[in-house]
N, C-alpha and C positions, 0 to 999 in steps of 0.2 A: 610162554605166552605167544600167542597168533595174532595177528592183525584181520578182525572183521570187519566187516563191510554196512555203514548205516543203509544200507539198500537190503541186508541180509535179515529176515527172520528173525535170528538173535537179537538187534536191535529195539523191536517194540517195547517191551518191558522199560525200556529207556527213554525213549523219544519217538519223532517221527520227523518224515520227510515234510513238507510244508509247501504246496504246490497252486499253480494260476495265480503268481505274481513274475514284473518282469525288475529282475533284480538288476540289472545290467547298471541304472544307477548310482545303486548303491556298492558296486565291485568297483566303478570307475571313481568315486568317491575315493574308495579306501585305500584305490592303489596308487591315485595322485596326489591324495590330499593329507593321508596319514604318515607318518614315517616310518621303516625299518628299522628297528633299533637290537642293537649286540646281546642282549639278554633278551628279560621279559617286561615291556611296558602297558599297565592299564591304564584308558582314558576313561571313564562314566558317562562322557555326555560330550559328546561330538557335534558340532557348528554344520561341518560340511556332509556329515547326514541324516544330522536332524531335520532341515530346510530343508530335502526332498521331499514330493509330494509320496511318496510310496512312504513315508514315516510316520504320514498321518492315516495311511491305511494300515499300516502294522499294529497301530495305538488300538485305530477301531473296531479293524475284521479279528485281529489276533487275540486282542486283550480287552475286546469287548468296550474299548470306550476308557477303558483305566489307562490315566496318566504314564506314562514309559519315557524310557533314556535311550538312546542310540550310541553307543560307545564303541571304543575296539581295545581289542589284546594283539600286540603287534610283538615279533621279535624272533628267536632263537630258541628252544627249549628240547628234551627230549624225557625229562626228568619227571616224576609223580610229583614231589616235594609233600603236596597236599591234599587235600579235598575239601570242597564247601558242598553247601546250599543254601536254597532260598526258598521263601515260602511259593515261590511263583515259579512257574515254566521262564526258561532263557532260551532266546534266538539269535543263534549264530549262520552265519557266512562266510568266506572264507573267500582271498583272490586265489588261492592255489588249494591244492591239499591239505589237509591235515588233522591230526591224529588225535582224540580224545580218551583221554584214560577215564574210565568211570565203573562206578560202583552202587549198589541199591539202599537206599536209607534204611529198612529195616536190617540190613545186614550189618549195621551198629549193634555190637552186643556188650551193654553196661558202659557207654562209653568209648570202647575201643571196635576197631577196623580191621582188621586181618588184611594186607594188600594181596593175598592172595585169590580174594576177591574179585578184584580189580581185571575189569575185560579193554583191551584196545579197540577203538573202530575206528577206519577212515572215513573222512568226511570228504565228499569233491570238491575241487573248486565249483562254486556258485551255485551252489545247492543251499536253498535255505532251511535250516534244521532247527527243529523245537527239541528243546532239552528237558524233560519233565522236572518239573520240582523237587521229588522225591528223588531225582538222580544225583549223585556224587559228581565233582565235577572240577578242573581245576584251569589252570593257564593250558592251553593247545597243545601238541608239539607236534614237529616237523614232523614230514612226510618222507622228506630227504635227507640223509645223512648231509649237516652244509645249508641245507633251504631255509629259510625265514616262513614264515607267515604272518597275514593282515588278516584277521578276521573280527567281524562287527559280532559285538554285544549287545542285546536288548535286554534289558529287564526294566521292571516298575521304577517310574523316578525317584532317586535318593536311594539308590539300591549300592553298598559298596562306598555309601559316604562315611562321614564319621560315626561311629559308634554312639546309642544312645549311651545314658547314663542308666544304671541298671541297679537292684539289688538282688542278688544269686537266689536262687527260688528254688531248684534242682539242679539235673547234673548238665541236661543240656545248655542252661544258661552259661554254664562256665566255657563254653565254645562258640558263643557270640563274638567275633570277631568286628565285623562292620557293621553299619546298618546292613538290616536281611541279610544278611551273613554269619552263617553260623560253619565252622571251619577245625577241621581236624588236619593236626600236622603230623608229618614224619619228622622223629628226632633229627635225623642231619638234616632237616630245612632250615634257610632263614631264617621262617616265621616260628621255628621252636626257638632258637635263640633269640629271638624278639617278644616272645611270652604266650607266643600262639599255645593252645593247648594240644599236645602231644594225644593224638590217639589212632595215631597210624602203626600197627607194627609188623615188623616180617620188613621185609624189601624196598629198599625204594628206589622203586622199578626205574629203568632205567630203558627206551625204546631203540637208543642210539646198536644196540645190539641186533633188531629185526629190523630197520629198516633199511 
């Protein structure tokens, strides 16, 4: 695996760069007001940058007006473990570097994931990046063998809260993880011994090797 670049060609099919905003609020937000934590922490819905006035321009220029959460994934990581998605594009930032493993939703085949799929990109610090919907996508990881990351989540309000209540319909139902979360795990995750549904196989990639 090689570490590409969201600035590279390769990337489109996944996202895109997200530009004529001044993000500097929302970086000084995250680096004074979120905290560094030893593993991996999600928050959904963030005080100290949802009150910015650029949160209400992300709600309306980005998402057209649709309701949004301003959240962060702060911590340590270098690990795949998983992959999600959402029915919606996610917008991320970052106070430093860091690294997204991701993969393409039709490259689900009956269910399972081949991680050798799975393409690395760096992201720069303060660069705000759209994450397409249909992209795979899981917790960051470091840029530095050692470094942490702070990086702000956006998606649709109530994205990653409780789980509805559901009756299994097909096969994708059985990978609804959260609300708008639908989530395939690699067996040595966590989340497979927590009851996530296993549909990662091959590797679970590991970055702490290239970076």
């Amino acid at each position: 695996m090689k570490i590409e670049l969201v600035t590279d060609e390769s990337f489109a099919p996944y996202g895109k760069i997200i530009t004529g905003y001044d993000v500097s609020p929302l970086v000084n937000a995250l680096e004074n007001e979120t905290p560094l934590t030893g593993g991996v922490e999600y928050v959904p819905s963030e005080p100290a940058l949802e009150k910015l006035s650029i949160a209400a321009e992300i709600q309306d220029n980005i998402y057209g007006g649709m309701p949004v959460q301003l959240g962060w994934c702060n911590g340590h990581n270098t690990k795949l473990n998983c992959l999600e998605y959402h029915r919606d594009s996610e917008i991320n930032l970052g106070t430093s570097d860091f690294i997204l493993l991701l993969a393409k939703q039709h490259e689900i085949i009956d269910g399972v994931l081949d991680t050798s799929k799975v393409r690395a990109f760096l992201c720069p610090k303060n660069t705000l990046l759209e994450v397409y919907a249909t992209t795979l996508h899981y917790a960051p990881c470091s840029a530095k063998n050692g470094a942490g990351f702070k990086v702000m989540v956006v998606l649709p309000k109530g994205t990653n809260t409780d789980k509805p209540a559901i009756t299994i319909k097909n096969a994708e139902d059985k990978t609804l993880w959260a609300r708008n979360k639908w989530l395939l795990a690699h067996k040595d995750a966590n989340e497979a011994k927590q009851g996530a549904y296993v549909g990662l196989v091959g590797e679970n990639i590991d970055v702490a090797e290239i970076i």
